[in-house]
C-alpha positions in Angstrom: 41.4 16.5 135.4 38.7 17.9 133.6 39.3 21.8 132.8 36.5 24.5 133.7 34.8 26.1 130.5 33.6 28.9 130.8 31.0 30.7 127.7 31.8 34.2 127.0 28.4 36.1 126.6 29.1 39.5 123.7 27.1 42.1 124.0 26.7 42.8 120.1 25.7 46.5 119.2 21.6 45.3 118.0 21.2 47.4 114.8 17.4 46.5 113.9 14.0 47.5 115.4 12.3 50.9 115.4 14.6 53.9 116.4 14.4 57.5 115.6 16.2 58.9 112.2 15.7 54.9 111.1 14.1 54.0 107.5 15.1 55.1 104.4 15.2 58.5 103.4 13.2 60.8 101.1 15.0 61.7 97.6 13.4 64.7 97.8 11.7 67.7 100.1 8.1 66.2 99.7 7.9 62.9 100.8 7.5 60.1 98.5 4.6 57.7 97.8 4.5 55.1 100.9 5.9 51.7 100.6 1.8 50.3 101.5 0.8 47.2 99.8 -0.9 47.6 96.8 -4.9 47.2 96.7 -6.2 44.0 95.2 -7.8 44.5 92.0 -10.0 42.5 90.1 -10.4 42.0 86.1 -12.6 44.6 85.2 -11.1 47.6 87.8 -9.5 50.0 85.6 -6.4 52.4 88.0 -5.9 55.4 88.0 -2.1 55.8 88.1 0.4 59.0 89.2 3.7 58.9 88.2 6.0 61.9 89.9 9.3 63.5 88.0 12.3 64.0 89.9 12.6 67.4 91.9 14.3 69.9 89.5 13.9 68.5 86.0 12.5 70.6 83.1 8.9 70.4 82.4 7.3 67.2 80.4 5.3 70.1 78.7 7.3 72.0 77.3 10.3 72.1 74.9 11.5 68.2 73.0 10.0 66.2 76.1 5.9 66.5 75.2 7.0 64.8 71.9 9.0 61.8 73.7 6.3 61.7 76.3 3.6 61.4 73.5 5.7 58.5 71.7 6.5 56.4 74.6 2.8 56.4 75.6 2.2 55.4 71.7 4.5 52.5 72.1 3.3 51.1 75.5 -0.9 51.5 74.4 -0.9 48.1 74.5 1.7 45.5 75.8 2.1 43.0 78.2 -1.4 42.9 79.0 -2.0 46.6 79.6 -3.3 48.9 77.7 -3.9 53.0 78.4 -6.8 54.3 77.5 -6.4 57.6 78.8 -3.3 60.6 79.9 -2.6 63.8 81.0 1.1 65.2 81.2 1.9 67.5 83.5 4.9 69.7 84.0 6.4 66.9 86.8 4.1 63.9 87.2 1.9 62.1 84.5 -1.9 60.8 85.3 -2.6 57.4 83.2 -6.1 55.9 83.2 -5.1 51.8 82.3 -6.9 48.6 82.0 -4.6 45.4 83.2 -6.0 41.7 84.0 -3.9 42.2 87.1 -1.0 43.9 88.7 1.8 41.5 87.4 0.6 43.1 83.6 0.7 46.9 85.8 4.2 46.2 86.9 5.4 44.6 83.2 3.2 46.9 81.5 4.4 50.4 83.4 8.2 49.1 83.5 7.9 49.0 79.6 6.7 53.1 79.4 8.8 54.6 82.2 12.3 52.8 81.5 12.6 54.0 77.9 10.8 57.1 78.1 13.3 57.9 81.3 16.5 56.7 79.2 14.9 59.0 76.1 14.1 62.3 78.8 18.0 62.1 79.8 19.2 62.1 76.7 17.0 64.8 75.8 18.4 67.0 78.9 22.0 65.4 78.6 22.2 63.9 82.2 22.2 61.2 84.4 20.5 59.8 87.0 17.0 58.9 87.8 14.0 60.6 86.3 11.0 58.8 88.1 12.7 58.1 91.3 9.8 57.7 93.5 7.2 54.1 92.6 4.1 55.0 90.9 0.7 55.3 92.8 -2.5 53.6 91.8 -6.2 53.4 93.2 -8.3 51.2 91.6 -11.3 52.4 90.0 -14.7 50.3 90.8 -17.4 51.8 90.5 -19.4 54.4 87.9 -19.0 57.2 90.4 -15.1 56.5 90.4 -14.8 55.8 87.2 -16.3 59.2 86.0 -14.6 61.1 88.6 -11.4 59.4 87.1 -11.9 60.5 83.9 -12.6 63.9 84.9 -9.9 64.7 86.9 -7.3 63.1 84.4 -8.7 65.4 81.3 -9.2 67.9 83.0 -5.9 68.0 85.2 -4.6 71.0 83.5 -7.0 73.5 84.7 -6.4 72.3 88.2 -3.0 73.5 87.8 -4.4 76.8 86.3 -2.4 75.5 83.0 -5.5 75.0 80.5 -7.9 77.7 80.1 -11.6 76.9 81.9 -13.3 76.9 78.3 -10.8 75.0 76.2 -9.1 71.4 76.7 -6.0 70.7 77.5 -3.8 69.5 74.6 -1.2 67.9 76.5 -4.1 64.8 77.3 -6.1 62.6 75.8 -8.9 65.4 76.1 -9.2 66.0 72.3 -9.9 62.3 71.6 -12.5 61.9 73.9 -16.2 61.3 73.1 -17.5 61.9 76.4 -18.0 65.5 76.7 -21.6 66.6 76.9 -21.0 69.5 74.6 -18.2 68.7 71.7 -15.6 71.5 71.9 -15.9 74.1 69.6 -13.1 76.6 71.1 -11.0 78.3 67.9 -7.9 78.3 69.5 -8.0 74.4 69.4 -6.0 72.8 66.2 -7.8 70.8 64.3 -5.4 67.8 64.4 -3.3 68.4 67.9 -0.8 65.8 68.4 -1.9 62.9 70.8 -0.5 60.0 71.4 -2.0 56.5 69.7 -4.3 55.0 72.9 -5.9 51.5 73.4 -10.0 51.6 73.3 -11.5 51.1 76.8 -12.7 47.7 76.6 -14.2 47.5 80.8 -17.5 48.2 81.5 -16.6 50.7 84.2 -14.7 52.9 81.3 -16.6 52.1 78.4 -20.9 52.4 80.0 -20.4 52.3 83.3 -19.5 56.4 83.9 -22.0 57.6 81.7 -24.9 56.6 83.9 -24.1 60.0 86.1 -24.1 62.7 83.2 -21.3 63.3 79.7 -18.4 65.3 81.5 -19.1 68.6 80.8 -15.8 70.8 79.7 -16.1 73.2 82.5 -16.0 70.9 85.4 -12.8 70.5 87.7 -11.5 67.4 89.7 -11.9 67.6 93.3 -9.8 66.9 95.4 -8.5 65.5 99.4 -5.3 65.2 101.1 -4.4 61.6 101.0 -0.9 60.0 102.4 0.3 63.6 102.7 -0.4 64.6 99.0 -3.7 66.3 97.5 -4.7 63.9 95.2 -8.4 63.2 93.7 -11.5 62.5 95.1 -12.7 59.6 93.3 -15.3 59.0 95.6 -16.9 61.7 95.7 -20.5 62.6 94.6 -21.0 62.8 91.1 -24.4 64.9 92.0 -22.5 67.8 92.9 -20.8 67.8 89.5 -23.1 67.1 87.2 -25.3 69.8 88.8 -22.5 72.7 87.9 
């Protein structure tokens, strides 16, 4: 006599799919940089790249971090197959201006600045924990408009903040170093030697020839700007008419 099976059905509690409060949650009160894929990028596309401090951390411009800041930049110019050609430091985020084959030497290239400079910034505050929590953005830079818009808003960063003076540069960049500005500055209160870190030459077309088809960067110009994935960020695209006509 054949016995009667019978299949027990469980109702398991389903723990997937969308649902309010679901998804990870922001380290800090301003949300983080999306988790988007990446934009391709071809050879010759420089990026412009943020990179965000932790909420609550002492300024990178101020006190023993400017120094570290400058000597990891130093130290990563040029490795794994990207090189920075131009910076700004910020009191919580840094702007990098990089040329990379492709995003393999981004990731290599950026893990090589940020993991040292982090462990170096910790020690420096005596503490623990994460210092660039959030990933870093980039927006790849492909044409002359972008590229000089780029370059713009990354030297002259500081006086968006209302940091830097309108008729000096900002000494904390790459600002002093560069031999784009349509007028050289000649503002006293500039040292004659300020401390900048050792950069890679451009070596794209976009960075190099490119951007100097719309006008030298003049030293009063400011970056523009448009909210973007909840955060103000540059206009790259914007026209470079309007800002060579200030």
């Amino acid at each position: 006599m054949r016995r009667k099976i019978h299949q027990l059905e469980f109702d398991f509690c389903q723990h997937g799919g969308k649902r309010k409060g679901a998804g990870r949650k922001p380290k800090s009160a301003e949300p983080g940089m999306p988790h988007r894929q990446r934009a391709r990028k071809k050879r010759g596309q420089p990026l412009l790249i943020t990179v965000r401090l932790a909420d609550g951390l002492p300024s990178l411009r101020r006190g023993g971090a400017a120094p570290l800041v400058l000597a990891a930049l130093s130290a990563s110019s040029d490795r794994h197959g990207m090189k920075i050609i131009h910076y700004s430091i910020q009191a919580n985020h840094l702007h990098l201006l990089v040329e990379a084959d492709d995003r393999e030497c981004v990731a290599r290239g950026m893990n090589a600045l940020l993991s040292p400079l982090a462990r170096a910034l910790n020690k420096l505050w005596a503490r623990r924990g994460k210092v660039f929590p959030e990933r870093y953005h980039d927006e790849v830079i492909s044409t002359p408009t972008q590229a000089r818009n780029a370059l713009r808003y990354v030297l002259q960063n500081g006086k968006k903040h209302g940091v830097v003076p309108r008729s000096s540069i900002d000494l904390c960049s790459s600002a002093p170093v560069f031999d784009g500005w349509k007028m050289g500055p000649t503002i006293a209160s500039v040292p004659s030697a300020p401390a900048v870190a050792v950069l890679a030459p451009a070596s794209t077309w976009l960075l190099t020839t490119g951007w100097r088809r719309h006008g030298l960067l003049d030293i009063h110009e400011l970056p523009q700007q448009r909210r973007h994935a909840g955060r103000p960020r540059a206009n790259l695209a914007d026209s470079s008419r309007r800002a060579t006509s200030r």
